[in-house]
PDB file of N, CA, C and O in Angstrom:
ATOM      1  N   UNK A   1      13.079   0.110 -26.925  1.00  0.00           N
ATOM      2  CA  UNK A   1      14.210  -0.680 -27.384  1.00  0.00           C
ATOM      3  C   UNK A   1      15.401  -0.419 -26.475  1.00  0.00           C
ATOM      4  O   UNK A   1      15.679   0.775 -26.359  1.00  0.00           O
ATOM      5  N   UNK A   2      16.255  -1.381 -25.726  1.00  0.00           N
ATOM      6  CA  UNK A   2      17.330  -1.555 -24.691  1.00  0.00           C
ATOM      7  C   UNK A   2      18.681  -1.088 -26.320  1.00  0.00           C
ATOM      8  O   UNK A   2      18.804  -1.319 -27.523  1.00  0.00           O
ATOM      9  N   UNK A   3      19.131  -0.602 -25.592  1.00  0.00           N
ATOM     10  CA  UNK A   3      20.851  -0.168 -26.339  1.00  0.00           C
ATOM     11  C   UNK A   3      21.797  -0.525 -25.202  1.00  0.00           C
ATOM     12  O   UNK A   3      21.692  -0.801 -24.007  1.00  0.00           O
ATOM     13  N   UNK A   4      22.870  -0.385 -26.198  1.00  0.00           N
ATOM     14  CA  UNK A   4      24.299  -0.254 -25.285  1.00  0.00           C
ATOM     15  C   UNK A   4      25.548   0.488 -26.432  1.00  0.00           C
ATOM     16  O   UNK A   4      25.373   0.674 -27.637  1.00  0.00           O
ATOM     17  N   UNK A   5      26.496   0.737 -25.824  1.00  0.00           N
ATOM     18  CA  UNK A   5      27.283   1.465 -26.529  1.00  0.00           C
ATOM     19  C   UNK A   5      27.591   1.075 -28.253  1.00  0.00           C
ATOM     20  O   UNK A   5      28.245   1.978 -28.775  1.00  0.00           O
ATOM     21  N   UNK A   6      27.402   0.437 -28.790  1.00  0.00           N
ATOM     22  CA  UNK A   6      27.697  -0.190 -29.906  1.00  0.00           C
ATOM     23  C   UNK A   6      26.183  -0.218 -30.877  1.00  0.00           C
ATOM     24  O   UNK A   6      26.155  -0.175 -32.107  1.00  0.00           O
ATOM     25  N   UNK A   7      25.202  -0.287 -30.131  1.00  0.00           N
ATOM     26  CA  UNK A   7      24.019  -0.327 -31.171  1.00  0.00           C
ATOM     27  C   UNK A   7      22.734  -0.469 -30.290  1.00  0.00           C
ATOM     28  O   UNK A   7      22.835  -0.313 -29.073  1.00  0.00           O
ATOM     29  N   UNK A   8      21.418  -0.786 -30.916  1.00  0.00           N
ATOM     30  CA  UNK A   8      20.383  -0.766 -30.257  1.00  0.00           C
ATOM     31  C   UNK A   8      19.954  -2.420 -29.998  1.00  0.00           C
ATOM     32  O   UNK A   8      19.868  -2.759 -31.179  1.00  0.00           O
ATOM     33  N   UNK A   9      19.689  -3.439 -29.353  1.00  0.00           N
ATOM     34  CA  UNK A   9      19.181  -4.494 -29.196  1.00  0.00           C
ATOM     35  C   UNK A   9      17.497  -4.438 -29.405  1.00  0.00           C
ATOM     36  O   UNK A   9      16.644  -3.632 -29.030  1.00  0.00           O
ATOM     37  N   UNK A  10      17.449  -5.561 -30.107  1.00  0.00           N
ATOM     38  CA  UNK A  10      15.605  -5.997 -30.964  1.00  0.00           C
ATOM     39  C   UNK A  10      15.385  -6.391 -29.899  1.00  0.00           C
ATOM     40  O   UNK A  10      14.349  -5.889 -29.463  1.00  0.00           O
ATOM     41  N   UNK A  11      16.027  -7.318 -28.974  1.00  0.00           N
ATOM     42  CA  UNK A  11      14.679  -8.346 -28.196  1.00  0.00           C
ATOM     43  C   UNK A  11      14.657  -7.694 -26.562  1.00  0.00           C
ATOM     44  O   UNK A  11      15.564  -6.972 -26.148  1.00  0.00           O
ATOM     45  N   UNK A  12      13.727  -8.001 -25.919  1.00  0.00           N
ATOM     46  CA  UNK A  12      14.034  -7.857 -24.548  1.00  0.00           C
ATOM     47  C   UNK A  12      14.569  -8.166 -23.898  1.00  0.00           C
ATOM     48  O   UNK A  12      14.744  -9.380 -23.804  1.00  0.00           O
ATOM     49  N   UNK A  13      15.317  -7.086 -22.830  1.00  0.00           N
ATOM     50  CA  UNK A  13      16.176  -7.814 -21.228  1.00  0.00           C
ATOM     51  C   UNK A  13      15.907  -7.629 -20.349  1.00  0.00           C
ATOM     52  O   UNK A  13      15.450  -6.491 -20.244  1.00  0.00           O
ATOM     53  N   UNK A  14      15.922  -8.257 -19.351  1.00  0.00           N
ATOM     54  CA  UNK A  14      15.665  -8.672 -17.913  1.00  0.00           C
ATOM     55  C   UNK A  14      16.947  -8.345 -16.928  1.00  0.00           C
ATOM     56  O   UNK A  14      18.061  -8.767 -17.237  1.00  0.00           O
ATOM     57  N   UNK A  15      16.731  -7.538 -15.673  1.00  0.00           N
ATOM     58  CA  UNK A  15      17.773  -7.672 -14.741  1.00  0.00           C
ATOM     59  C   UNK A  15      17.040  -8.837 -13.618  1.00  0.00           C
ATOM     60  O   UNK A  15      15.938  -8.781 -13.073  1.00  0.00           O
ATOM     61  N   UNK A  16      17.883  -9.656 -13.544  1.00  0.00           N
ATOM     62  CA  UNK A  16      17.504 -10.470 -12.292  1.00  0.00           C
ATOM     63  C   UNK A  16      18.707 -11.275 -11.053  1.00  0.00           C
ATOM     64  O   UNK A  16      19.636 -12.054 -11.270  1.00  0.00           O
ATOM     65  N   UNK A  17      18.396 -10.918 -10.264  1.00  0.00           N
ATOM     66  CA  UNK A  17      18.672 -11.331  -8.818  1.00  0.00           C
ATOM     67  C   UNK A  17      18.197 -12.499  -8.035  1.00  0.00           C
ATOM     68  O   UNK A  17      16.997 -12.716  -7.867  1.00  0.00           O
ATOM     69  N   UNK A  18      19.276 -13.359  -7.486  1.00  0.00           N
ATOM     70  CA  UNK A  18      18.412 -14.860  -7.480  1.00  0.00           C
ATOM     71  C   UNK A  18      19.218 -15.039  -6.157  1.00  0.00           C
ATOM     72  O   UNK A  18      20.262 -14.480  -5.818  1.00  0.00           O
ATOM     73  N   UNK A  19      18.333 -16.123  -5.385  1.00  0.00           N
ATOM     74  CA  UNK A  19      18.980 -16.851  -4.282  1.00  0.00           C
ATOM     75  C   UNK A  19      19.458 -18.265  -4.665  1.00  0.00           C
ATOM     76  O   UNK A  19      18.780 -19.126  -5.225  1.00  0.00           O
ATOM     77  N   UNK A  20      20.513 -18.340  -4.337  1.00  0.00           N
ATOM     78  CA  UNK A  20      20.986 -19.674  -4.867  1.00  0.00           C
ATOM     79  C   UNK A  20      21.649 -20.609  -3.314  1.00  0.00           C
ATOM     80  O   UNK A  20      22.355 -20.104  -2.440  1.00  0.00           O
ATOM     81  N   UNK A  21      21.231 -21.824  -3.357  1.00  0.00           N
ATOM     82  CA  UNK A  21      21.428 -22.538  -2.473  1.00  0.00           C
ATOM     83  C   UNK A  21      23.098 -23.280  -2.777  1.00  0.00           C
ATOM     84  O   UNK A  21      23.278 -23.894  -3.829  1.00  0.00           O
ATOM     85  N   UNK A  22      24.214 -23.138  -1.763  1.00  0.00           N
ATOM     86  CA  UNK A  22      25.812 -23.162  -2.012  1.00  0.00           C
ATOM     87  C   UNK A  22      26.053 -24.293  -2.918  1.00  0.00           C
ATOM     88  O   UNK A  22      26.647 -24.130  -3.984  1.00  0.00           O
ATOM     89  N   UNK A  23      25.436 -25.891  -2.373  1.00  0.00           N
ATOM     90  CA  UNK A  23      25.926 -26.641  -2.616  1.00  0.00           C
ATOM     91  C   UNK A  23      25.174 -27.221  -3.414  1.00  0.00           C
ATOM     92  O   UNK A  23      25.558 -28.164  -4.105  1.00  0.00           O
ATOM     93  N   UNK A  24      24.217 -26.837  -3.434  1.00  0.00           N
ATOM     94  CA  UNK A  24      23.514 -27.796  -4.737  1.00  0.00           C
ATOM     95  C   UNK A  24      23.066 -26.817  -6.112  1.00  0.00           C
ATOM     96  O   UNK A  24      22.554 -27.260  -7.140  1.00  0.00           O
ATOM     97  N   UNK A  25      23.297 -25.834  -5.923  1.00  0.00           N
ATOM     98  CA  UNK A  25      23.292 -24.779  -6.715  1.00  0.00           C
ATOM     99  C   UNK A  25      21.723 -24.780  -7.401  1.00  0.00           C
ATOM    100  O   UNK A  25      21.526 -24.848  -8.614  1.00  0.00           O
ATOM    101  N   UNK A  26      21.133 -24.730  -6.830  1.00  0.00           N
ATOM    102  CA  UNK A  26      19.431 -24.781  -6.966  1.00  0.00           C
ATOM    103  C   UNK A  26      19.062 -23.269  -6.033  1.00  0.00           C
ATOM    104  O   UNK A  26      19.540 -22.792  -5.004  1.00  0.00           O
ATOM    105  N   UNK A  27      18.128 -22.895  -6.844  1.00  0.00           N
ATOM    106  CA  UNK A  27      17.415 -21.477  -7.071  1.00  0.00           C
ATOM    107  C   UNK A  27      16.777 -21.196  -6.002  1.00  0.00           C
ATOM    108  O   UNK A  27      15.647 -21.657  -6.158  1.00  0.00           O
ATOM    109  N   UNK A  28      16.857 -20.703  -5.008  1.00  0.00           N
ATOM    110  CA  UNK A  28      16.012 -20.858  -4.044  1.00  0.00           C
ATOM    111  C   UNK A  28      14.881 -19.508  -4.188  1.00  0.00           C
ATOM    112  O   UNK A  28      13.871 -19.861  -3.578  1.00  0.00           O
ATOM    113  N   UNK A  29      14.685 -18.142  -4.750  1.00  0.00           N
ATOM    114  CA  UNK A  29      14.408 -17.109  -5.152  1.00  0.00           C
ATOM    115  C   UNK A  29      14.961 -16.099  -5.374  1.00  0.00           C
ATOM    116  O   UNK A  29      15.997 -15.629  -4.903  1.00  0.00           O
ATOM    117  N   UNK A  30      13.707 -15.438  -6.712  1.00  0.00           N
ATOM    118  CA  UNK A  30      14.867 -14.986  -7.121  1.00  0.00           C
ATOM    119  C   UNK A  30      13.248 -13.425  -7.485  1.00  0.00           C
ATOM    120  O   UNK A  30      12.025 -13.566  -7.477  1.00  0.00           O
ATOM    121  N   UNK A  31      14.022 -12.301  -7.712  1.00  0.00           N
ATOM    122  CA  UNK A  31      13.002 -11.055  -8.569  1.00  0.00           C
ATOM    123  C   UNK A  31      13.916 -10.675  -9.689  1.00  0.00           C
ATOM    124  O   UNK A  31      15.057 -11.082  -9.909  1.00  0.00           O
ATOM    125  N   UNK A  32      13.119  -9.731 -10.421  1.00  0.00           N
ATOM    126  CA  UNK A  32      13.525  -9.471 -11.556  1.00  0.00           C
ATOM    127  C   UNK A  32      12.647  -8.488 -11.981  1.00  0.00           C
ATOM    128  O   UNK A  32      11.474  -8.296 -11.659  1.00  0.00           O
ATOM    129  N   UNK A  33      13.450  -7.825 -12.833  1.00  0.00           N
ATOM    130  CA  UNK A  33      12.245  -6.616 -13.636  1.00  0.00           C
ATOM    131  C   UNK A  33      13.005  -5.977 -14.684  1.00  0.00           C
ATOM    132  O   UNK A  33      13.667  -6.861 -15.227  1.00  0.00           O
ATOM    133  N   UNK A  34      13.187  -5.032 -15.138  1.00  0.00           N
ATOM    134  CA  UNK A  34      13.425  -4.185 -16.240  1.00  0.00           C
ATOM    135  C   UNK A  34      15.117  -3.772 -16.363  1.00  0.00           C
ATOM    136  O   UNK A  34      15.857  -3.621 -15.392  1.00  0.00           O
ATOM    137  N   UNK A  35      15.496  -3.641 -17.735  1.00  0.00           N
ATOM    138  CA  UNK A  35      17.072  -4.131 -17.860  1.00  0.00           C
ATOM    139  C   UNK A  35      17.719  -3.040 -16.704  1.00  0.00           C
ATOM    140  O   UNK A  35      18.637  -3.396 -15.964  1.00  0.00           O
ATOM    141  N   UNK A  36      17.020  -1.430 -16.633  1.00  0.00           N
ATOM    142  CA  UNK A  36      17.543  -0.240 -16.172  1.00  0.00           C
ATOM    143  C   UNK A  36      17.015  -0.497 -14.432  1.00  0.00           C
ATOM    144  O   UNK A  36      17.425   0.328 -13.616  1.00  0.00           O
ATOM    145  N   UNK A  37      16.369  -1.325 -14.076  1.00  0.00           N
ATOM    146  CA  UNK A  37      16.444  -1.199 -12.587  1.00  0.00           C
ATOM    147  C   UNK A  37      17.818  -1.896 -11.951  1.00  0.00           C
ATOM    148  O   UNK A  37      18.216  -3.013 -12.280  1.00  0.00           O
ATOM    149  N   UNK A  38      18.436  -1.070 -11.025  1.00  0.00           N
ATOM    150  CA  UNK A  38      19.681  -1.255 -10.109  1.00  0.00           C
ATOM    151  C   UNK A  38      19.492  -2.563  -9.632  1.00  0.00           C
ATOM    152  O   UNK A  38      18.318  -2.878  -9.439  1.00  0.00           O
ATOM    153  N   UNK A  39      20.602  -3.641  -9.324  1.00  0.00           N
ATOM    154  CA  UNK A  39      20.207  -4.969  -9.028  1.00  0.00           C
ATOM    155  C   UNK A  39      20.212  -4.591  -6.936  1.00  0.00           C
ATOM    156  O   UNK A  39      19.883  -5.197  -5.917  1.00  0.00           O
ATOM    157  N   UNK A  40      20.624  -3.655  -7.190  1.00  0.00           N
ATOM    158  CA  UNK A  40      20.759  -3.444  -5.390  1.00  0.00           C
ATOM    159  C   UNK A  40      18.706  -3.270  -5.360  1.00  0.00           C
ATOM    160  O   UNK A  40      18.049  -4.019  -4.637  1.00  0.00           O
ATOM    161  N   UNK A  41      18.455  -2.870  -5.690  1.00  0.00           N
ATOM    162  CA  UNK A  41      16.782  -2.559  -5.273  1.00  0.00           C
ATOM    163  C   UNK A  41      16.246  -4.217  -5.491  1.00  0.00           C
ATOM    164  O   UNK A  41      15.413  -4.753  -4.761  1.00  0.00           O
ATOM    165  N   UNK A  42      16.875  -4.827  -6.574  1.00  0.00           N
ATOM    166  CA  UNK A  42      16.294  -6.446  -6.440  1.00  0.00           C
ATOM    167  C   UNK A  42      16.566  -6.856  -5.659  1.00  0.00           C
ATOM    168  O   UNK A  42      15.739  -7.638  -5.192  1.00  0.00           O
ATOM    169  N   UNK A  43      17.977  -6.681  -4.832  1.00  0.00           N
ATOM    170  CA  UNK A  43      18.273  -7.457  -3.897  1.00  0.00           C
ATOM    171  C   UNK A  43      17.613  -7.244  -2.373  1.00  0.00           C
ATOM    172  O   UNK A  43      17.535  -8.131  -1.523  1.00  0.00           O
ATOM    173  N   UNK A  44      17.195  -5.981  -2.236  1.00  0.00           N
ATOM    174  CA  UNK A  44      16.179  -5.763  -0.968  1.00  0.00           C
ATOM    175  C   UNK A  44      15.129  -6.428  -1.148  1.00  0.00           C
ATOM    176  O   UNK A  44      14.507  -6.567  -0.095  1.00  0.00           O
ATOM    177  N   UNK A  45      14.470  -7.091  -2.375  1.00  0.00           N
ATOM    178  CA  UNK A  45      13.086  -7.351  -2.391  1.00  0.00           C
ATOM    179  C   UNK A  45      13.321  -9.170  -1.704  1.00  0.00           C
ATOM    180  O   UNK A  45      12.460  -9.810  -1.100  1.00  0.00           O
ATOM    181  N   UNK A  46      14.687  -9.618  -2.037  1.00  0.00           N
ATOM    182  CA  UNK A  46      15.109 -10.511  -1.178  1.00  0.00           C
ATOM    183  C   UNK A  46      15.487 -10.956   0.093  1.00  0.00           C
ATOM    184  O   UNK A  46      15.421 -12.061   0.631  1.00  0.00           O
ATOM    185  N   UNK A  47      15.827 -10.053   0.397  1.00  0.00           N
ATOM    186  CA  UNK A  47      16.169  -9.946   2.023  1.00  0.00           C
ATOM    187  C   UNK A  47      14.992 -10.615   2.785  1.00  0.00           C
ATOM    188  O   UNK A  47      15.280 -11.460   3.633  1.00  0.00           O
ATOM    189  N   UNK A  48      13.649 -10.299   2.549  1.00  0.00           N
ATOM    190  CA  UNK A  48      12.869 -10.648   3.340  1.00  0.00           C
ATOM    191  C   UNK A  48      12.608 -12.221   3.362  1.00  0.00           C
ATOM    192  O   UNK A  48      11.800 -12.719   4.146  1.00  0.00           O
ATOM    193  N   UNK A  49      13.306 -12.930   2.496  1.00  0.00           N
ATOM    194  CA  UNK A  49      12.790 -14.193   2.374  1.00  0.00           C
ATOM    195  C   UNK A  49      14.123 -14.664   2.803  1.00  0.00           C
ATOM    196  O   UNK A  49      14.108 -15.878   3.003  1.00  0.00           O
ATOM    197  N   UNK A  50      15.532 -13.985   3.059  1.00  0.00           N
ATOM    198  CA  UNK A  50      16.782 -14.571   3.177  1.00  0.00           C
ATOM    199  C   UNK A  50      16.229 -15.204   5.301  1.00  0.00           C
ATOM    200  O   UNK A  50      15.846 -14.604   6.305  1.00  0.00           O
ATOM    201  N   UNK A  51      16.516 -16.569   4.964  1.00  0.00           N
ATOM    202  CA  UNK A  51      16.508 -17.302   6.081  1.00  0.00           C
ATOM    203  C   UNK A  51      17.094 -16.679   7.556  1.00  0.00           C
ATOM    204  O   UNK A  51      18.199 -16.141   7.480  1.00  0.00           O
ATOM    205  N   UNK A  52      16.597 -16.703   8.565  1.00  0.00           N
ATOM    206  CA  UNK A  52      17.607 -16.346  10.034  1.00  0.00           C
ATOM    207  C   UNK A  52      18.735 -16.817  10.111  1.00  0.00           C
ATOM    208  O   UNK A  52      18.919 -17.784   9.372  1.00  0.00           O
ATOM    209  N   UNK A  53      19.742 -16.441  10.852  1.00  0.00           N
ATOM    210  CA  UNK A  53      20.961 -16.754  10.894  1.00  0.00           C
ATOM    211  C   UNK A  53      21.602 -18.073  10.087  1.00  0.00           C
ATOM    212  O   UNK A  53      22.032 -19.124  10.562  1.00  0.00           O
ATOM    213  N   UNK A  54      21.490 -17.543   8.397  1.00  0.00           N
ATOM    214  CA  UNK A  54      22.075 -18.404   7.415  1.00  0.00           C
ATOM    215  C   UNK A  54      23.029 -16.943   7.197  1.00  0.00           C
ATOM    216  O   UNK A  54      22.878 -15.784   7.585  1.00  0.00           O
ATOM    217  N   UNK A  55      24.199 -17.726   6.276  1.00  0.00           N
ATOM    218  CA  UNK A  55      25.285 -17.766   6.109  1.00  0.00           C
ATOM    219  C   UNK A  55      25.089 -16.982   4.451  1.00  0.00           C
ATOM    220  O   UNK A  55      25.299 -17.586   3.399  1.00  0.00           O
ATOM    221  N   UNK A  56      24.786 -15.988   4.519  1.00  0.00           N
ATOM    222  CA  UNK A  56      24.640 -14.917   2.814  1.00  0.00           C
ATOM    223  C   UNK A  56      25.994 -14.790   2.177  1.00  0.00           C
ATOM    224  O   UNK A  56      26.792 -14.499   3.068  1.00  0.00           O
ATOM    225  N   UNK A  57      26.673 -14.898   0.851  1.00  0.00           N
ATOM    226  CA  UNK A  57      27.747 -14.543   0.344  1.00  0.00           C
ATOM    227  C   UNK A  57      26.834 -13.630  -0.596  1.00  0.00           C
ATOM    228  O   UNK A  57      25.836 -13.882  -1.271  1.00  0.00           O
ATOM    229  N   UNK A  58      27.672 -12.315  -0.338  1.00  0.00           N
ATOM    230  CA  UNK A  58      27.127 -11.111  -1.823  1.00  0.00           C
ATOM    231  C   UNK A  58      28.199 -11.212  -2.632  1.00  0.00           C
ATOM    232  O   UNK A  58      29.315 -11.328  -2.124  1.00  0.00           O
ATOM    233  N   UNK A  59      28.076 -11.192  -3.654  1.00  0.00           N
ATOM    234  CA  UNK A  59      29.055 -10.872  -4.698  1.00  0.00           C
ATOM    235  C   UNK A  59      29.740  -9.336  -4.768  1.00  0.00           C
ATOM    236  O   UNK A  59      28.799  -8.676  -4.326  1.00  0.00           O
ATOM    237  N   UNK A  60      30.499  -8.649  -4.971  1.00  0.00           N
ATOM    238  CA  UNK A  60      31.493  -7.748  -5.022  1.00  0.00           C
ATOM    239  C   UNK A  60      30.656  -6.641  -4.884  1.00  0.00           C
ATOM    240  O   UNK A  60      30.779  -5.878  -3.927  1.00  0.00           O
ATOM    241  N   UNK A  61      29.685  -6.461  -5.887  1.00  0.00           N
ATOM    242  CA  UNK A  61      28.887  -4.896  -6.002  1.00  0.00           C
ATOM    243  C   UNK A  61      28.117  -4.592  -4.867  1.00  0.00           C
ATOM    244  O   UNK A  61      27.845  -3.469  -4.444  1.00  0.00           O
ATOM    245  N   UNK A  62      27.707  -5.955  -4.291  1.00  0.00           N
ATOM    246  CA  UNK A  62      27.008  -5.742  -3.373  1.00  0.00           C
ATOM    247  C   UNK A  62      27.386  -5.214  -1.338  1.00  0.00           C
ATOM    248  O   UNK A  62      27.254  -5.784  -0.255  1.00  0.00           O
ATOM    249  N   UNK A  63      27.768  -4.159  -1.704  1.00  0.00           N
ATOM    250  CA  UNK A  63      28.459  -3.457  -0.525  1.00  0.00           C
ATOM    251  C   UNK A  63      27.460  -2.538   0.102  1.00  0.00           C
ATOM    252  O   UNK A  63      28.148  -1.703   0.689  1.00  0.00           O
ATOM    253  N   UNK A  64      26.427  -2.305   0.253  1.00  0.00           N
ATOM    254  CA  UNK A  64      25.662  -1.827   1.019  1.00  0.00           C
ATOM    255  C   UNK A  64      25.150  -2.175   2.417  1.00  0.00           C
ATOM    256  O   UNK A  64      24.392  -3.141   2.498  1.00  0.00           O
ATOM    257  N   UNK A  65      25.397  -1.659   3.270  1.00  0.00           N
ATOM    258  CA  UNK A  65      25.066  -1.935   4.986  1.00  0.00           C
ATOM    259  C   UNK A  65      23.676  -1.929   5.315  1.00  0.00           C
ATOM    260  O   UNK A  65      23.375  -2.107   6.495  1.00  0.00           O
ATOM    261  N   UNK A  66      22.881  -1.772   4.559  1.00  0.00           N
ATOM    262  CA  UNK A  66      21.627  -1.542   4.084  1.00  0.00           C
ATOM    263  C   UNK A  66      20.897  -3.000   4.425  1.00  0.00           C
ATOM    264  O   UNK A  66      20.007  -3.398   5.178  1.00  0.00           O
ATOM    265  N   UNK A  67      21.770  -3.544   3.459  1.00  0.00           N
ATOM    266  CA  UNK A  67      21.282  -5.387   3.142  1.00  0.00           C
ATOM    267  C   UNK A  67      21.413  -6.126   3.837  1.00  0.00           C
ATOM    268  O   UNK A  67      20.962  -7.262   3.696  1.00  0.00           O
ATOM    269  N   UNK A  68      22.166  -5.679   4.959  1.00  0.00           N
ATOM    270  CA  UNK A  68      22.624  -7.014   6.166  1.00  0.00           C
ATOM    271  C   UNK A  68      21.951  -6.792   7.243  1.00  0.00           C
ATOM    272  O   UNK A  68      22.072  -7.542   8.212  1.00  0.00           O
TER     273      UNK A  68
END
């Protein structure tokens, strides 16, 4: 059973990490797995499919030199 500070949650959660295309906002891929895995480890499982010299925006958390 997933908790958080306030109580325990019944149903299941998902962390997931997605590629999203800018302008049409369509999914291009995405992984996912278990609420407690770090979204930085989802986001390496992406990298390999992120296109050659396209144009990546990470969102804020994502500051690792790792990923680029």
């Amino acid at each position: 059973t997933q908790s958080n500070q306030h109580r325990e949650n019944t149903y299941p959660q998902i962390r997931m990490v997605c590629h999203m295309e800018l302008t049409s906002h369509q999914l291009i891929n995405s992984a996912f797995s278990g609420y407690r895995t770090n979204e930085m480890v989802l986001a390496e499982d992406l990298i390999e499919t992120t296109p050659d010299h396209s144009l990546t925006l990470f969102d804020k958390g994502y500051y690792s030199l790792g990923l680029l």
